[in-house]
N, C-alpha and C positions, 0 to 999 in steps of 0.2 A: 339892798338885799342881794348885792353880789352871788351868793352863793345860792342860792333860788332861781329856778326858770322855769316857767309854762310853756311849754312844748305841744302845740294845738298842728291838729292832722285836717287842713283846711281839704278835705276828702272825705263823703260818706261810700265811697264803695269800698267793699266790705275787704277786698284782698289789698287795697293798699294800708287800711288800718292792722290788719294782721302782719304785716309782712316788715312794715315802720315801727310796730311796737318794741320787735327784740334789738332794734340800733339803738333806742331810746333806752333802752336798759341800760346797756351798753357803754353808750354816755354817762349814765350814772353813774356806772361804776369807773370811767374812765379821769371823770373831773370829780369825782366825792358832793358834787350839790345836790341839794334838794329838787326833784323835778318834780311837776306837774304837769299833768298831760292830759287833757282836752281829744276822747277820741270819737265818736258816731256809735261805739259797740262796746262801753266800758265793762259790760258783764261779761264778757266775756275774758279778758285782758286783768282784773282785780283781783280774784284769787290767786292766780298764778304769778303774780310780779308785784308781789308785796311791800316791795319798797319801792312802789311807784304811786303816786298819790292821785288819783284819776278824778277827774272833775268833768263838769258837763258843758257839753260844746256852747261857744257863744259865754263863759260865763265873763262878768267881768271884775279884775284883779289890777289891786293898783299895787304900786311901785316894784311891780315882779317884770324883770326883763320877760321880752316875749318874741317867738321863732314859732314860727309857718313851714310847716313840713305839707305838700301839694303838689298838682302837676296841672295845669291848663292848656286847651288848645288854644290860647290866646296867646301867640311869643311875649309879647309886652306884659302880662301879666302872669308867666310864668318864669319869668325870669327874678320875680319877688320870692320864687318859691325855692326854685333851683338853680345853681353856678353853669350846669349843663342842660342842653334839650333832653327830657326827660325819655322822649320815643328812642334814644338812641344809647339808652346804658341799662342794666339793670335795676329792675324797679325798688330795690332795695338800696341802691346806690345812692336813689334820688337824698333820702332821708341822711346818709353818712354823709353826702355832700353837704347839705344844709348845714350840718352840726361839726364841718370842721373836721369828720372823722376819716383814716383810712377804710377802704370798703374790703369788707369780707363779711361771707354772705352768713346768717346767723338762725340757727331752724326756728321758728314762731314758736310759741305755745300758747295753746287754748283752752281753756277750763272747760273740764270735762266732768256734767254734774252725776251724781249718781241716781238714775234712772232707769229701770227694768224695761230692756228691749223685747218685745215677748217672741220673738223666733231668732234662730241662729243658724248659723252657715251658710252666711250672705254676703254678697259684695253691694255696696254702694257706688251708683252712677248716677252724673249730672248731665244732663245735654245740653245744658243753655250756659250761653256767657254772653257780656254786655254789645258785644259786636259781632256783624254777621260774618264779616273777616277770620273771627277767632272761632267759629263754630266747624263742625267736624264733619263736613262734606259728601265722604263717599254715600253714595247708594246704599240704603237699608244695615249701613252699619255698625249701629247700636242694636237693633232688632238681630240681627246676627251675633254680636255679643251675646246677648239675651239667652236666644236657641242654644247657644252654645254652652254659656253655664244651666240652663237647665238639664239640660241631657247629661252635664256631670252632675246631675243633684245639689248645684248650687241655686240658693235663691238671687233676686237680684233684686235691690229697693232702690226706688227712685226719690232722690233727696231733696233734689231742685223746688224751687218756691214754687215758679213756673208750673203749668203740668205738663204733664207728656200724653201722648197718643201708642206707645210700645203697648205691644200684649207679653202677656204671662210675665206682668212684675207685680212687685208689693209697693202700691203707690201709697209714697209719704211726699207727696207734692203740697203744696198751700201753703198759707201765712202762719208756719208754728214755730214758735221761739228759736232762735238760732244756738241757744246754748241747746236746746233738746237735737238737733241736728246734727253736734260737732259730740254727744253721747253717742248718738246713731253710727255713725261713722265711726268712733272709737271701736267700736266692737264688729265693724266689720272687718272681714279677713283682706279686703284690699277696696281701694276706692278708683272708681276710672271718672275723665273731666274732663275736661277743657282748660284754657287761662280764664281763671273763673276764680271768686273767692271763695265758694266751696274746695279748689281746690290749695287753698291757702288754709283753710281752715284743716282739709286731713291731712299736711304735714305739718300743723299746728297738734294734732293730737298723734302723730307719730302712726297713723295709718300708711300700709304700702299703695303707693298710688302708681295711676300710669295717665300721665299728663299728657294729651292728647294735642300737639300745635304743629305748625305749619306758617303762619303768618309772623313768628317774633323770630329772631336769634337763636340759635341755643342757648348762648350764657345768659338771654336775658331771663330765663325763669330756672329757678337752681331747684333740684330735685331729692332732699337729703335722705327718703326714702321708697325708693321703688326707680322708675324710669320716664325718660322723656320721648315719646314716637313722634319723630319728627319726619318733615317730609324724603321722601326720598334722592339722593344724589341728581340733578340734571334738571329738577322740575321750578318752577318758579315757588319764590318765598322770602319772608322778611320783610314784606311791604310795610306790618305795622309798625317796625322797629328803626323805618328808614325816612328821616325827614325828607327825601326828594323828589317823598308822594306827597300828597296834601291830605292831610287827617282832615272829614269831615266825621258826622255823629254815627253812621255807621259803617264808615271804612268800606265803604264797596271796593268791590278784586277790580283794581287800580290799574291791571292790565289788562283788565275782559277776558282772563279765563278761564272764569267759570271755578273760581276757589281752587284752583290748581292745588297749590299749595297742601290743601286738608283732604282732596278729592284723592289725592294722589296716595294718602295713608289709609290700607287696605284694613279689611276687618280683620284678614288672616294675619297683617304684623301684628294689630291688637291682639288678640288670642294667643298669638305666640308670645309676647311680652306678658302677657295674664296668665300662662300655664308658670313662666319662669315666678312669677310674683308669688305664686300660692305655692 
């Protein structure tokens, strides 16, 4: 069954399932086979990409060739996954590498069910991401977001699974379906984050975001609608993206200072990127 492949995302976090699904399209259309694809979040990825045949992780299939799209901090066992150290390219690369393909970077899509949001003229923010590396440092400023779209009579709902401790938002924190979240988000007028898979997810529904980093590259997270606030010229950054730190499980500031990197991105750049977004 030459023409037939299972394409399994040995990955449950959520932004690299979103982010590998639109290369895998991609493939599909580039060699004409039948693919199957094994993701962690099939509901979300099966309306939208119809001629892709989704199956459940772990299933098993015989005489179907089979390809491992993943990233481990284990060199020796990521090297089964990727031709290149995955911390050092973009994360969307990893998966056109696996598959033979030239990389160019390709926007997500994410089914977006139809759900009655019951208030409007809101923005959506996340403040959590898997590493404390990737989190957004300065002093009080998300809370400062916050004040600030309220005083324009904008609301602000908080999307994240995680909770938060911010005053005057509309908390949608806890364990509720991730396709009801990527609705939320659709209908908000802009989403702010982190490198997070919420943030995979609102340029998966074509929300304007403003992607909050400091710890990666530029070119490693691509932004197809809204902006990237990155750290400022002179200050340290890139640690996550640079094998010649050692990745442990949560990335501690690898040079002691104190999250430079994200400390150093003010709430005023955010706001000033957030007035151009709206």
């Amino acid at each position: 069954m030459s023409d037939c492949i299972n394409i399994r995302l040995d990955a449950n976090a959520l932004g690299d399932n979103v982010c590998w699904v639109p290369i895998i399209e991609e493939y599909r259309k580039q060699t004409g086979k039948t693919v199957l694809v094994s993701t962690f979040f099939n509901q979300l990825f099966a309306p939208v990409y119809p001629n892709l045949i989704f199956c459940q992780p772990n299933n098993i299939l015989h005489n179907i060739e089979r390809v491992y799209i993943g990233v481990s901090v284990d060199n020796d066992r990521d090297n089964q996954f990727s031709h290149k150290n995955w911390r050092t390219q973009p994360l969307q690369k990893v998966a056109s590498d696996v598959l033979g393909m030239e990389y160019e970077p390709i926007q997500p899509k994410v089914y977006i069910p139809d759900i009655e949001i019951p208030f409007d003229n809101y923005i959506c923010i996340s403040e959590h991401t898997s590493r404390k590396s990737k989190y957004w440092h300065y002093p009080n400023g998300w809370q400062d977001v916050v004040d600030y779209c309220n005083s324009q009579g904008i609301k602000v709902v908080v999307c994240s699974k995680e909770p938060t401790n911010l005053k005057n938002v509309i908390d949608r924190t806890g364990d509720h379906p991730l396709i009801n979240r990527s609705a939320l988000i659709n209908k908000a007028r802009a989403f702010i984050g982190t490198s997070s898979g919420l943030y995979w997810v609102a340029q998966g529904v074509d929300t304007p975001s403003l992607l909050i980093s400091g710890s990666t590259d530029h070119d490693h997270e691509y932004v197809w609608n809204g902006f990237r606030i990155s750290t400022p010229c002179g200050f340290c950054a890139g640690c996550m993206t640079n094998d010649l730190y050692p990745f442990n499980d949560e990335l501690d500031c690898p040079e002691n200072k104190d999250y430079e990197c994200s400390r150093e991105i003010t709430s005023e750049m955010v706001i000033i990127k957030l007035k151009e977004l709206l």
